[in-house]
N, C-alpha and C positions, 0 to 999 in steps of 0.2 A: 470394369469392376463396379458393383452396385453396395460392395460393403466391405469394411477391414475386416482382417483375420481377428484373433484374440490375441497373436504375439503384439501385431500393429497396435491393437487397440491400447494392450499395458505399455508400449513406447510412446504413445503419446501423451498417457496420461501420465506416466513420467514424467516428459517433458513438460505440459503443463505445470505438475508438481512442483517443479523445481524453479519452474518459470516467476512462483508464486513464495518459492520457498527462501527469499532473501533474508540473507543472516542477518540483516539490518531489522526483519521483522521479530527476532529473537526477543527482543526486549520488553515486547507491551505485554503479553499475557504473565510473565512472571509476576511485574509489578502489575497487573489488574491482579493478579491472586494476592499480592500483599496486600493490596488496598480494600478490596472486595470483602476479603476475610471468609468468612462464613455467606458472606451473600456473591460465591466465588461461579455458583453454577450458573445462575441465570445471567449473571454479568458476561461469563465464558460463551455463552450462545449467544447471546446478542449480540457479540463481540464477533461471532463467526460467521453473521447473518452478513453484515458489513465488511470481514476483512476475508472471508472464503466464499459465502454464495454469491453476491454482488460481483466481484472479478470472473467469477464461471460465467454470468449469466453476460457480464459486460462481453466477453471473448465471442458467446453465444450470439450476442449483439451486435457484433461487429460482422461474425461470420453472415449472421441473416442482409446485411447492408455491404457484404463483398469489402469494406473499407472503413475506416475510421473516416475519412474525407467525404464520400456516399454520406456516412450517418450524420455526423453535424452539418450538410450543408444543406441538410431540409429546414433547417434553421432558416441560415444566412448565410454566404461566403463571405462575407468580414467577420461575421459570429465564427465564423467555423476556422479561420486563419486565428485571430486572436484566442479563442479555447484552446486551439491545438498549440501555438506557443506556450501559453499559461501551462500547460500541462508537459512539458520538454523540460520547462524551466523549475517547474515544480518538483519533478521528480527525477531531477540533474541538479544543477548545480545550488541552486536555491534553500534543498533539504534532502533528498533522499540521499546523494552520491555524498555530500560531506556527512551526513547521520550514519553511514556504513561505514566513513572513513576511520568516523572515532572510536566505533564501537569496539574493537584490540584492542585501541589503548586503554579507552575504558577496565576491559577485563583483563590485561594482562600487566599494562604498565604503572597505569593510574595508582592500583592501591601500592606502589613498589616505592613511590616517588613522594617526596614531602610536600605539604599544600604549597608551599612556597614556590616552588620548581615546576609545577605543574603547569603552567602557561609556558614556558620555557622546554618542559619535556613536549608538548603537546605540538609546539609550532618545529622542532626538529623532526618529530615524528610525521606529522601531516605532509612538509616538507620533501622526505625519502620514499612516502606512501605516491604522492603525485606525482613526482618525478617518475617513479615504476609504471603509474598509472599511465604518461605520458608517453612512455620508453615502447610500451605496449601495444599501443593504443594506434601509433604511428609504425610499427614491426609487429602487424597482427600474428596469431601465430595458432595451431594447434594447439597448441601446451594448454591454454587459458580452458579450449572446449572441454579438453582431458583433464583438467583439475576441479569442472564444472562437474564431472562425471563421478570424478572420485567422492571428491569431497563431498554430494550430498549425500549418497549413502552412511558418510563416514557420521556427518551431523546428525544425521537420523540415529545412527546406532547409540552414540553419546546421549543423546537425549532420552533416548530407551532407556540407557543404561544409569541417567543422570534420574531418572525417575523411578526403576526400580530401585536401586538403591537408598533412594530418601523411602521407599516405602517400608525395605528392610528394615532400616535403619533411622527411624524419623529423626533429624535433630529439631524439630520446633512442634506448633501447634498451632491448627487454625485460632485467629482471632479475631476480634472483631472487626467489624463492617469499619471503614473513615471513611472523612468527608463526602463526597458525590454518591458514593458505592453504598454508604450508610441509608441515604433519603433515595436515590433513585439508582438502584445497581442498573438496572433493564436499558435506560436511555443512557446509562453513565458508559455500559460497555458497548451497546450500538454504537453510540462515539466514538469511544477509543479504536472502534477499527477504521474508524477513518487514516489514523495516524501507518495504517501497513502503508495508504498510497496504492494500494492491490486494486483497486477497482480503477483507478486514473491509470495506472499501467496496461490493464488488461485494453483500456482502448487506442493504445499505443502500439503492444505488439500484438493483436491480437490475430494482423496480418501475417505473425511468425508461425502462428500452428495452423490457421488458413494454408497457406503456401505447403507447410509441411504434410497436410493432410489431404491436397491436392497434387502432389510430388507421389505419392501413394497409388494415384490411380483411379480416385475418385473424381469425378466431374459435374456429378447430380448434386447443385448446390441444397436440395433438400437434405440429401444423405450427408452433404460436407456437415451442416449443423447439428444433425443429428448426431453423429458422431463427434463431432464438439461436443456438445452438453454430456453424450452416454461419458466420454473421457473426462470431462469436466467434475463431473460428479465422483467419478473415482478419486481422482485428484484431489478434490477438496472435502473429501471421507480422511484420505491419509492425514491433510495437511490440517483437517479438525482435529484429528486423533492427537496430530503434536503440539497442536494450541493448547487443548484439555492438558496435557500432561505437564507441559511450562506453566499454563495458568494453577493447575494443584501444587507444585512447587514453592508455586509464590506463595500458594494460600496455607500450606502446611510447613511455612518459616514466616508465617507474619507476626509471629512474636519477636520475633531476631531483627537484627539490624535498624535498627527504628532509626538512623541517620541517613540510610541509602537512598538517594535521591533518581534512580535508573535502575530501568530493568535488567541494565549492562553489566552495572557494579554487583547487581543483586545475583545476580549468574555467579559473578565472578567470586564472589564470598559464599554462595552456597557450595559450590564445588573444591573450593576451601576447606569449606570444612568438611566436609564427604570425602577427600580423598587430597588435601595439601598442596603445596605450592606445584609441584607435579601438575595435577589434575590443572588446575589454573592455566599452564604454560603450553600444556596440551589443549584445553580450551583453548584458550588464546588463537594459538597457533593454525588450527583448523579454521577459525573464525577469519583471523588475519587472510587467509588464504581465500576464502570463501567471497568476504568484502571486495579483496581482490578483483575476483571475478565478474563480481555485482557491475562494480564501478565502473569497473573497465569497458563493459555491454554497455550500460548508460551512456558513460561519454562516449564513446563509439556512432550509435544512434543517436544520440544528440547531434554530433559534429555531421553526421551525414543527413538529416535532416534541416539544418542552418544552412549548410552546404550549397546546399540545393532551393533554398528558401531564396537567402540573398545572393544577389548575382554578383559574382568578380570577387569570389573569398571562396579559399579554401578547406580541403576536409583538415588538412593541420592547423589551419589558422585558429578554427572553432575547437579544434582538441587542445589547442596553447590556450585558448580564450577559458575553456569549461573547467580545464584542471587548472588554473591560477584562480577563477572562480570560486573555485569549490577548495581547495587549498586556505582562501582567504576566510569564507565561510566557514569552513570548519575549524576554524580559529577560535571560535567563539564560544565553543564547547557541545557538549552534550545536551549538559539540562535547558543551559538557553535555546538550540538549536528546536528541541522538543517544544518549547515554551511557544518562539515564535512560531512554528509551523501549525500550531492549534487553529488560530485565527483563518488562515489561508484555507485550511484544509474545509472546514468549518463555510468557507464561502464555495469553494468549488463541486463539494462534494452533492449536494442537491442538484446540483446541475447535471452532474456525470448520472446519479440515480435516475433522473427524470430523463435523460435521453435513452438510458439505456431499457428503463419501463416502456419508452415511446417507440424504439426500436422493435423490440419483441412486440408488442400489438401492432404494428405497423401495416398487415393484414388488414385488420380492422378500420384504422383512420385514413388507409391510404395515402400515405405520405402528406396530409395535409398541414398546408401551410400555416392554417390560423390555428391548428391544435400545437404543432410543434412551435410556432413563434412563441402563443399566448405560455404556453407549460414553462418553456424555458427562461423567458425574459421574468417570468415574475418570481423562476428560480432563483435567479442573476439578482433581483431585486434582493430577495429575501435574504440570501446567501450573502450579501455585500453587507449588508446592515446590521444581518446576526454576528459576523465576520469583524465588524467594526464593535460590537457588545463584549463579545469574548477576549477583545485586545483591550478592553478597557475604556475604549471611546464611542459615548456617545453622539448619535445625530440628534440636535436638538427640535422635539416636536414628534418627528419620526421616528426613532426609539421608542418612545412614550406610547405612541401609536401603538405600533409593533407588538409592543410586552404585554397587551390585554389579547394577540393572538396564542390560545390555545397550544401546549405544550413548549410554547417559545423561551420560556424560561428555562427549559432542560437542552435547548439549542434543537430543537425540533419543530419549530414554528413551522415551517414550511410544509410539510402534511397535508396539513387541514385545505391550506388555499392551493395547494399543488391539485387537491382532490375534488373542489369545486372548479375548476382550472378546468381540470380533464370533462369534467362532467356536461358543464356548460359548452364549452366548445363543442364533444363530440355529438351534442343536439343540433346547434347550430350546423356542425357539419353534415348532418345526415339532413337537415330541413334542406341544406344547397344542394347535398345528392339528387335530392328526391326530385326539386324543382330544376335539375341539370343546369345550376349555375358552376 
């Protein structure tokens, strides 16, 4: 076979879709449209440069490198064991699988329950959700892929349906720009999609549409990638199309609610008011389900990744280990959950951007050592320090340094020296081509 049909082709990019489509990412474009206000578009695209082209291009990247292990171990293989854990951990138990777990409670329980009760509702709830989670995880089953299936269409149509009718019916009105969104919407929403986690995922399973799209028929790894990106780009057309439409949501009730601290609650009060406690319980519900889902593939691929890492430990061991984990973490809540994972993401994410640019040129540089060391390691650098700015702490001398680099202030420092980085070296590289060193 030298190429998919058209049915294949819209099954994959489904899959992708949905791959990308985690209910847990529900929550950032609403609130970038609250915060944004009127400066909601340009915030939205940037926003989707980082939480929908980055993950196509990363999946892209993976496919061109056969592996996520291939791609970072032009690095280092200690770099490339340590990334790849930091990234399991990241987007398991750490923050993404407890940020999914709350997000129900968030929208269906939270506004039910008195502030008082709420640490108390929250830890019964987490409690019953990982237990399931556990129950699952260890009696895999059909049902999960089947509810995988349902449900995203189902969230799709909601959302549809959640955004025509604020159009019918508007209950608020754009207003204006806050804080970050006011002074720099452009780099404030490029940010924020760090927080999907979409682009650290996509170098995880990126092996899952690889496999699925070699199961197919095809074996000409130029065609396997082509047809990556041709699906990719479908994919993240639709999954733009639903950012835009949660981000207008948010932007067209950012007069309302001026207490809501999450994208979750802010869902769960706009749907309130458009259609009642109803509307809420059916969100919820679908959401609940959908989390479900999430979580459940997380710790899954976590535990079977662990697994197989350290030796003389089990797939149950690391599923008992990920959901007490992530049970205790999401303990903690929502808004902190959100709070602390800024910093982290803020450090890793230059790293995953700069290997997954180095991958796709990789033609070009020829796997080379000194470009891929030099790019990453001063990622690593910059990412650690920006990473220690945004949690509050400074490195003294080196901060100081740091903050007269170029757009550093907006958490984009890294740029500039990533771009002299690449530049420098791939001279240097082509001077050793040329003299066959």
């Amino acid at each position: 076979m030298t190429k998919i049909s058209k049915k294949q082709f819209l099954v994959i990019s489904l899959m992708l879709f949905s791959m990308f489509f985690g209910a847990g990412n529900f929550i950032f474009p609403p609130m970038l449209g609250k915060e944004a206000g009127v400066n909601v578009y340009e915030a939205i695209l940037f926003f989707c440069i980082t939480g929908v082209a980055l993950p196509v291009l990363g999946i892209a990247a993976v496919a061109k490198s056969h592996s996520m292990d291939n791609l970072v171990r032009r690095v280092d293989p200690y770099f490339a064991m340590i990334f790849t854990i930091l990234i399991y951990i990241t987007i398991g138990p750490a923050f993404a699988i407890p940020r999914a777990a709350n997000m129900p409670f968030e929208v269906t329980i939270a506004p039910f329950i008195s502030t008082e009760n709420q640490s108390i509702g929250l830890f019964v709830y987490t409690l019953i959700y990982f237990i399931i989670n556990y129950l699952i995880c260890i009696n895999p089953s059909k049902m999960v892929e089947m509810l995988g299936k349902i449900l995203t269409p189902l969230m799709l149509i909601l959302i549809v349906f959640l955004f025509i009718s604020n159009i019918i019916n508007p209950i608020g009105e754009f207003g204006p720009a806050v804080g970050k969104y006011a002074s720099h919407p452009i780099a404030s929403g490029f940010l924020a999609g760090y927080e999907t986690m979409d682009a650290l995922a996509s170098l995880v399973f990126g092996i899952v549409v690889i496999n699925a799209i070699k199961n197919l028929g095809l074996t000409n790894n130029r065609v396997i990638v082509k047809s990556t990106i041709k699906s990719g780009i479908l994919a993240g057309a639709i999954l733009m199309s639903i950012y835009m439409m949660l981000a207008y949501i948010g932007a067209s009730t950012s007069s309302l609610f001026p207490d809501v601290k999450n994208g979750a609650a802010l869902l769960s009060n706009i749907t309130n008011q458009l259609f009642g406690g109803f509307g809420v319980f059916v969100l919820g519900t679908i959401f609940l389900l959908a989390c479900i889902t999430t979580t459940v593939g997380l710790i899954s691929s976590a535990s079977e990744f662990f697994s197989g890492l350290v030796k003389n430990t089990s797939y149950k061991f690391w599923v008992i280990t990920w959901s007490f984990l992530s049970f205790c973490v999401a303990n903690v809540g929502l808004n902190a959950l959100l709070t602390y994972s800024i910093p982290v993401l803020i450090a890793l994410y230059p790293i995953t951007i700069v290997l997954i640019i180095l991958a796709l040129i990789n033609n070009f540089i020829n796997s080379s050592k000194l470009i891929y060391r030099t790019c990453v390691y001063v990622a690593v650098i910059m990412g650690i320090v920006n990473g220690f700015d945004a949690a509050g702490i400074k490195i003294p001398m080196i901060s100081e340094v740091f903050a007269k680099i170029p757009f550093y202030d907006i958490g984009l420092g890294w740029i500039i020296p990533e771009i002299l980085c690449l530049m420098i070296t791939y001279i240097i590289h082509l001077f050793r081509k040329k003299d066959g060193i």
